[in-house]
N, C-alpha and C positions, 0 to 999 in steps of 0.2 A: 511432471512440471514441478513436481516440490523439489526438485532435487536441480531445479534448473537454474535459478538466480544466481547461487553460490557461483558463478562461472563470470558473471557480469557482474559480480560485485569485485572481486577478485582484481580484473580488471581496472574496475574505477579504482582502485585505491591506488592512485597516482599523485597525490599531492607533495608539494614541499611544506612552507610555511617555517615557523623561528625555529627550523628542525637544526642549523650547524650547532648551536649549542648542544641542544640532545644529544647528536648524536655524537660528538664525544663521548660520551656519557655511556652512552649507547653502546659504542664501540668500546670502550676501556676494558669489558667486562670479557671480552673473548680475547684482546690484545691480553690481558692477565693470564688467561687459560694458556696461551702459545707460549708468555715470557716462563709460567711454572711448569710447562712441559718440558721446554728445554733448562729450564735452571735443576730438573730432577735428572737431565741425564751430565749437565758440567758438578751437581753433585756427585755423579756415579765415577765418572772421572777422577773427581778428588780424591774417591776411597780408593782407586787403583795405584795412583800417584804415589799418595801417605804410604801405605802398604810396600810398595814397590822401592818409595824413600826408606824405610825402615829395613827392608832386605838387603841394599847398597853398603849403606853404612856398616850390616853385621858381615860384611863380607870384603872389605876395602882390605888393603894387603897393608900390614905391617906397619910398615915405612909412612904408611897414611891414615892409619886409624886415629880415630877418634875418642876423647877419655867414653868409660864402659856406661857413663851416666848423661852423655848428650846425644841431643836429639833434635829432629829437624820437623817443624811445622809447615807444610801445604795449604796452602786454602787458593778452590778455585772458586770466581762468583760470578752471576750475573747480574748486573745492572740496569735496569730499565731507564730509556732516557724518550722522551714523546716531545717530537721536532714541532713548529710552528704550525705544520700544514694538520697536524693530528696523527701521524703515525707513527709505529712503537720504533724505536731503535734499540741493540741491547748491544755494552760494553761487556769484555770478559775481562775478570781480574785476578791473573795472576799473582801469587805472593810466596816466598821462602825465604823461611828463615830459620837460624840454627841458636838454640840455647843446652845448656843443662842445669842439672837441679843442683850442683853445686863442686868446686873445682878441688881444694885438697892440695894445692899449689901445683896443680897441673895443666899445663893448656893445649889446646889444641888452634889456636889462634895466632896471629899475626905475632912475631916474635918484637921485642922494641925495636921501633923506628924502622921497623920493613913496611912495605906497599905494596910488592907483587904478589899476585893469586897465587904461584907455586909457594910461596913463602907460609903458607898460611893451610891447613889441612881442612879446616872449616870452609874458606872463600873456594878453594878449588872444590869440596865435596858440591856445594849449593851449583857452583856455575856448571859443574857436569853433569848433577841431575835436570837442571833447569835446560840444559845442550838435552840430554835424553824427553824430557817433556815437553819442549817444544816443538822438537821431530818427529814425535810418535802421539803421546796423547791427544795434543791439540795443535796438529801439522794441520787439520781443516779451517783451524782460528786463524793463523798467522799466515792468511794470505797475502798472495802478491799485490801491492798498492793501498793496504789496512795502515790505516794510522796506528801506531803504539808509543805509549809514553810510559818511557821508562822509570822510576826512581830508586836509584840506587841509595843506599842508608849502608855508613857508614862509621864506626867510632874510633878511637882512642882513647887510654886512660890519662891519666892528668897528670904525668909525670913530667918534668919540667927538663926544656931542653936546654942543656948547658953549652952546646953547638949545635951548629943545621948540619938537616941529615943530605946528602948527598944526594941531589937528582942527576940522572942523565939521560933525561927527555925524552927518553922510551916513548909516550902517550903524549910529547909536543909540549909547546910552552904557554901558558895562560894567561891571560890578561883581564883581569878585573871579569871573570865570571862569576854567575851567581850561584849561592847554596844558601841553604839555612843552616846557621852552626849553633848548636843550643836552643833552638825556636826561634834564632834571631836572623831576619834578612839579610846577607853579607853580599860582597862582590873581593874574591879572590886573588890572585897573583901568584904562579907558581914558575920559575924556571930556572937552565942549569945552571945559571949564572951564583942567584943567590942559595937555589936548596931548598930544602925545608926547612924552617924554622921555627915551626910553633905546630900544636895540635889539631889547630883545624885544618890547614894546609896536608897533615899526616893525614886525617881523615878523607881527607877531600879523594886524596893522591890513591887511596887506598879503593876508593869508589871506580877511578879512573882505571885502577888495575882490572876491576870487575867488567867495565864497559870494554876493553881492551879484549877481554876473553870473549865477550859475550859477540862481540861483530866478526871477529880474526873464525869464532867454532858455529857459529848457528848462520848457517845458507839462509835459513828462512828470513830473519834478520836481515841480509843486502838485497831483499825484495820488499822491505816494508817500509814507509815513513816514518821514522823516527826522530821521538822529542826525549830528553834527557833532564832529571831532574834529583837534584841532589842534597841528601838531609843527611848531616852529618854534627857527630855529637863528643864530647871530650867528658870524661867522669875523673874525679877526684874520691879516689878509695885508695888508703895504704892497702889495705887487705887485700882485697879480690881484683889486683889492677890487671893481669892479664883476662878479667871479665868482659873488657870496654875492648879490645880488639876484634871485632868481629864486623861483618859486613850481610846485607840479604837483600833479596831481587825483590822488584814489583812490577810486573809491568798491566797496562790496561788498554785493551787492544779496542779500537773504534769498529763500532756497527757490525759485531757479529752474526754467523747464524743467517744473513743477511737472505739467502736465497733459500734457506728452511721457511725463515718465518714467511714467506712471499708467499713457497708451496703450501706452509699448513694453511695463509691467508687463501688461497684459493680453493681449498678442500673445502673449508667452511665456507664460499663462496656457490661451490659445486653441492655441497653437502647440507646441513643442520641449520645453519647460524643467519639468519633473514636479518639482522642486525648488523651486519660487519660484510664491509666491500659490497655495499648496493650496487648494483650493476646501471650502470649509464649509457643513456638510448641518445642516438642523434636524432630520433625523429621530432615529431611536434603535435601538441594536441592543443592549437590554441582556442578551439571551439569550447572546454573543456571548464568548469567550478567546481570548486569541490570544498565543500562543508565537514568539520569533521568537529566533532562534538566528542571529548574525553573526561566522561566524567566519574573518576574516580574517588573522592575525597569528598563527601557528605557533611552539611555542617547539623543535621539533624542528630542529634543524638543516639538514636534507635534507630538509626538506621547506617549501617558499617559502611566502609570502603569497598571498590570493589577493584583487589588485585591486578596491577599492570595495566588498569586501563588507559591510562598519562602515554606508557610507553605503547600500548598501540595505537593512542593518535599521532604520537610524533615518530613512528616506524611508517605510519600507511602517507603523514607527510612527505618524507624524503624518496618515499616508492613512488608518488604519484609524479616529484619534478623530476625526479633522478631516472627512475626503470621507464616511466610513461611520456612523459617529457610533457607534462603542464605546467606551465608559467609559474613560477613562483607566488605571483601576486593573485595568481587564480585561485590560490587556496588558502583558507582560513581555518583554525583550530578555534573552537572555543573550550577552556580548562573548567571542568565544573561550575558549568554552564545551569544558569535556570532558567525556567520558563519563559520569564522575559528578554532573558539575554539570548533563549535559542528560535526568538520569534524576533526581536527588534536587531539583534547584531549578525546571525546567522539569515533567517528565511527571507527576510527583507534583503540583506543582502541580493542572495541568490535571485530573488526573484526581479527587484532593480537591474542586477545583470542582465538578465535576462532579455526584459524589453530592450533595453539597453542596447543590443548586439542584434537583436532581432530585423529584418531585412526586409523592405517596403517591395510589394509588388503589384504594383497599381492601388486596389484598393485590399490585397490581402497583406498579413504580414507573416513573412516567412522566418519560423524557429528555425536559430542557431543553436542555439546553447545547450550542451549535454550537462545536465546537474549531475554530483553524485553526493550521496551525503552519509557519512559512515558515524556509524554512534557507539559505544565502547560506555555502557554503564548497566546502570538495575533498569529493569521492566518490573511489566506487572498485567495481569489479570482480572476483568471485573467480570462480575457474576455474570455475564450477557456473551463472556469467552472474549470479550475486546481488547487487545492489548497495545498497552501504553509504555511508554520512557518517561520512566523516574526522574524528571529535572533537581537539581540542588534546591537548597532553600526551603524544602517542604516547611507549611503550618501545620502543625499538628497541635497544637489545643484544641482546636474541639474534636480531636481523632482517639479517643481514652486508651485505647489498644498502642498507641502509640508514645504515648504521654507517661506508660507505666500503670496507670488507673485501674489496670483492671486483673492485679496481682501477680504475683510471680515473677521471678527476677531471671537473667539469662546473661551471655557474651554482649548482646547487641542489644538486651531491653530486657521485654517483661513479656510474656505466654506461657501457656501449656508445656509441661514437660512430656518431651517424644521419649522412644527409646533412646540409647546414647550414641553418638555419632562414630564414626570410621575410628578416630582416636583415642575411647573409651571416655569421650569427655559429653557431661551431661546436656542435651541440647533442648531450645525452646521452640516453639511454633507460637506466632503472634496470628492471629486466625481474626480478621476484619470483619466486623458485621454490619450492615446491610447498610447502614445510613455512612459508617465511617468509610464506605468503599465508596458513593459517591461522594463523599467529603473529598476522597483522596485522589476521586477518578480528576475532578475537577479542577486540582491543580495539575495533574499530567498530562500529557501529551499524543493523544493516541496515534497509531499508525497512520490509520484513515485520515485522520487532521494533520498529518505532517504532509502527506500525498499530496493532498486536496489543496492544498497551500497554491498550489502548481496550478490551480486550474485553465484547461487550455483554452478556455473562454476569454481568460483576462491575460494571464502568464503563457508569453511562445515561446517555450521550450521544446527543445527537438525530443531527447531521452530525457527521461525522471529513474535513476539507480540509485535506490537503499540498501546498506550495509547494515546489520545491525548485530553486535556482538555481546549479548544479552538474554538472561536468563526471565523466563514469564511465569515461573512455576513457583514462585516463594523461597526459591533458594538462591545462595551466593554461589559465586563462582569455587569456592571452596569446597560445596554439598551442604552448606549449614543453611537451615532454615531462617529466613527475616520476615518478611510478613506474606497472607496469602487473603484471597476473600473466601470467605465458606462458600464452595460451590458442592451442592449436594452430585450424589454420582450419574443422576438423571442429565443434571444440568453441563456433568462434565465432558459427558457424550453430544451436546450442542454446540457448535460454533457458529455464529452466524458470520456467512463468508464477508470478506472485508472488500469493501466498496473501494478500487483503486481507480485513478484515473487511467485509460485505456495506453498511455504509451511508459505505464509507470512499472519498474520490475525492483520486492522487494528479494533480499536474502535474509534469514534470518539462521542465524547459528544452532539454532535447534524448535521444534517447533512450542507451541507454547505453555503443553502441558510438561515439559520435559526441560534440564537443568544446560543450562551452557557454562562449560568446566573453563578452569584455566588449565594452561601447559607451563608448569611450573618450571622444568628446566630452561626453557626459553622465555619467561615471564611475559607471556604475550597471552590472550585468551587462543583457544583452539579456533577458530574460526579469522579470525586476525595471522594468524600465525601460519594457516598450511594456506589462504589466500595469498600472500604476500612470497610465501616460500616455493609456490608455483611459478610465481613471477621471475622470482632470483633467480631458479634453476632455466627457465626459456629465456630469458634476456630479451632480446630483440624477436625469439620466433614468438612473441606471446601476441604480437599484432597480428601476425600471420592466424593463430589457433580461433576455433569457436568457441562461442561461448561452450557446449557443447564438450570441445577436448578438453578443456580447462575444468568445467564442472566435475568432469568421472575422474579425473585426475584428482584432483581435491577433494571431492567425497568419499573417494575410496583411501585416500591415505588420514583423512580424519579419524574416518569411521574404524581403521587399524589400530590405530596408534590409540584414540580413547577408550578402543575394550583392551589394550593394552593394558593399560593405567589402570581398568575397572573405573572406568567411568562415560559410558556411553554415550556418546552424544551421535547425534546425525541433524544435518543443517536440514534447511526447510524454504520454501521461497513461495512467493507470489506476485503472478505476473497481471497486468490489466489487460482489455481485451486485445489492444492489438500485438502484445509481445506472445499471447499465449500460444501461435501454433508458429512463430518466425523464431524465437527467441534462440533457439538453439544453431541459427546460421547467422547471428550476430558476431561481431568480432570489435576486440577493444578498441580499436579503430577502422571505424567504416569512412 
């Protein structure tokens, strides 16, 4: 039976709630992981290209070589771009370009007032490596119906034309097209009539040689969508004016990778990641409330945060509308929640619900309403082995253990120095004595009073299901010590069993002498994390499973993965009278 709940809580974790915002958030963090898997293989790419550039050049025959000190630059990138609805798109960005470290009055560039790529040893090297790179390296990029926009960058030096140079409309005639010449927005004019006649026109004309090669030699190119854009530039140097003749590609091709990133989205859908591609059920569970209490973020002083717990209430949200299909409006989060907020805006809630939908049968009333209530913070232990939820806002003035008062300093307060922790760093135990553990029982919330809430005397509820993803033994989800009550070793062998109401089934992530760990590479606690990841991997068979296959399922991959880690956990549950000998031919939907 202890090992039975975790199966039925698992299940309730069906809620939505303000989870679209999160779960961007949510999501960004493995859409990252996919954009730098593949940006580290369009880097591997580049080093093969560069390389491959650099061998071309030392090997070009005679008639077309290049002075012994230029050299041509590659750069492949990816760019991440996140569309309206929230999913990742990635542009690739190719770029070449040819400089050298300085000329000697030599050039290997466009000779004065020419414009065709044969003319020019530089413009034909770029557009033939760029004809080989686009064939071969990244022939999977340039698919058929890819948007790609090109921008061709092109110069001339500032030599002053004392006649127009000669067109004969090779590349067509132009009419007030656009470029940028110098950084400044223009609109052009180029045809055989008048020629060229000035530099930016040379430069322009010179681009168009490049666009000329680039459609006439790359197949891939008369299967793509292409847009054209042109930055061209005119320098004034007596000196180095054959420097301003040279031209270089860019192109950035739309929504790469497009069916990688889909399949790695599914693997992680299949696999790891309970966070990205929640799976979406048609069914319905409108009988269904669900309470979800995340409280992470303490305003007490001594007493710490507990890790990720924000992110498993607004994960077990989006599982409960999304994988389980409860109402949106069915479920409510409270964020570091206190006492009164999780009695007056939570349990009232639920329990108004309840009567609420509750169904008249002459003189009986018949329960509807399946509660679930999932909780993601600090527990606690009183001397008598009772265990309570740590609400926010604790008083601690008259609690000395807690206030600092009773010496020694620590991470999260003031106790006893232990041995030192997993990371050689020195740790405290705050160890509560007798009066400040009822001081402190009294602001908390015990199990029993959460249950009991429910009572089916007054509240007709059909099921009562507790999630609770929290530690009872005085440690953080970390392994670091916050506070415990001095229970001598007599008393720790006593538990007195916890009075539930008979149709009520808790789970608790570990029991309560014993620490409930996070799973830090998935920021989720263990218990949050393999419930939810049960759900992802059965989709829709999880209505079908019992409670029963869902429980061994998730026990035993818990109970793996945390002696993994070296840190043991195993969940723990408790059922009332009537779930204790059915509970295991339940199902998330009866």
């Amino acid at each position: 039976m202890k090992r039975v709940i975790p199966l039925m809580l698992m299940m309730l974790t069906l809620v939505p709630v303000k989870a679209q915002v999160g779960e961007k958030m949510l999501n960004r963090r493995y859409q990252n992981e996919i954009r730098d898997s593949l940006a580290q293989v369009v880097a591997n790419r580049e080093r093969e290209m560069q390389r491959y550039a650099e061998g071309a050049l030392a090997a070009l025959p005679n008639e077309e070589k290049l002075y012994d000190e230029s050299y041509i630059t590659v750069v492949a990138d990816l760019i991440d771009t996140f569309w309206a609805d929230g999913t990742m798109h990635l542009d690739l960005v190719y770029r070449l370009s040819y400089n050298c470290k300085h000329l000697e009055g030599y050039t290997d560039d466009y000779a004065l007032g020419t414009y065709d790529v044969d003319s020019s040893n530089s413009a034909r090297a770029i557009c033939n490596l760029t004809k080989r790179f686009v064939e071969e390296e990244l022939r999977d990029v340039f698919e058929r119906g890819k948007e790609v926009e090109v921008i061709l960058s092109s110069s001339a030096d500032g030599t002053e034309f004392t006649q127009a140079v000669e067109y004969d409309g090779r590349y067509g005639d132009f009419r007030y097209c656009p470029v940028v010449f110098n950084g400044e927005r223009l609109r052009i004019s180029v045809d055989r009539e008048t020629g060229i006649r000035n530099n930016c026109q040379l430069a322009y004309m010179r681009a168009q040689g490049v666009r000329a090669y680039l459609e006439e030699n790359i197949a891939a190119l008369r299967g793509t969508v292409n847009s054209y854009r042109y930055v061209t530039h005119s320098y004034r140097d007596s000196v180095n004016t054959h420097y301003y003749r040279r031209s270089s590609i860019e192109m950035r091709v739309r929504d790469v990778f497009s069916e990688t990133v889909e399949r790695m989205q599914r693997e992680r859908m299949r696999d790891d990641y309970v966070d990205y591609n929640i799976p979406v059920t048609a069914e319905k569970n409108p009988d269904t409330y669900v309470l979800i209490i995340a409280n992470e973020q303490y305003t007490t002083a001594l007493v710490p945060d507990v890790p990720y717990a924000l992110n498993d209430g607004l994960s077990d949200s989006l599982y409960f509308v999304r994988a389980l299909g409860v109402p949106q409006r069915h479920v409510k989060i409270l964020r570091n929640a206190t006492k009164r907020e999780i009695e007056q805006e939570g349990i009232h809630w639920l329990t108004d619900l309840s009567k609420a939908v509750a169904r008249k049968n002459g003189d009986e009333t018949v329960p509807v309403a399946n509660i679930i209530i999932c909780y993601a913070g600090h527990g606690f232990t009183d001397l008598d082995g009772v265990a309570y939820l740590v609400p926010n806002g604790l008083n601690t003035e008259d609690i000395a253990s807690l206030e600092g008062k009773s010496g020694g300093c620590s991470l999260f307060g003031c106790g006893k120095k232990k041995d030192k922790d997993k990371k050689g760093e020195e740790a405290y135990d705050i160890v509560l004595k007798k009066k400040e553990v009822k001081r402190l029982a009294e602001q908390c919330l015990s199990i029993e009073e959460l249950c009991n809430k429910f009572n089916n005397k007054v509240v007709p509820v059909k099921n009562l299901t507790v999630v609770i993803d929290a530690s009872f033994d005085g440690q953080g989800r970390d392994g670091k010590p916050i506070f415990r009550a001095d229970r001598k070793k007599e008393e720790k062998k006593k538990r007195r069993k916890a009075s539930l109401r008979s149709d009520a089934v808790v789970l608790l992530a570990a029991e309560y002498d014993r620490t409930a760990f996070a799973f830090e590479k998935h920021e989720h606690g263990f218990l949050t994390y393999f419930l939810l990841h049960e759900v992802k991997l059965q989709k829709d068979n999880i209505f079908r499973m019992t409670y029963q296959d869902i429980y061994e399922e998730v026990w035993r991959k818990l109970n793996k993965e945390s002696a993994l880690q070296n840190k043991w956990q195993e969940i723990s549950g408790i059922a009332g009278g009537r779930y204790k000998e059915d509970w295991q031919r339940m199902k998330v939907k009866n």
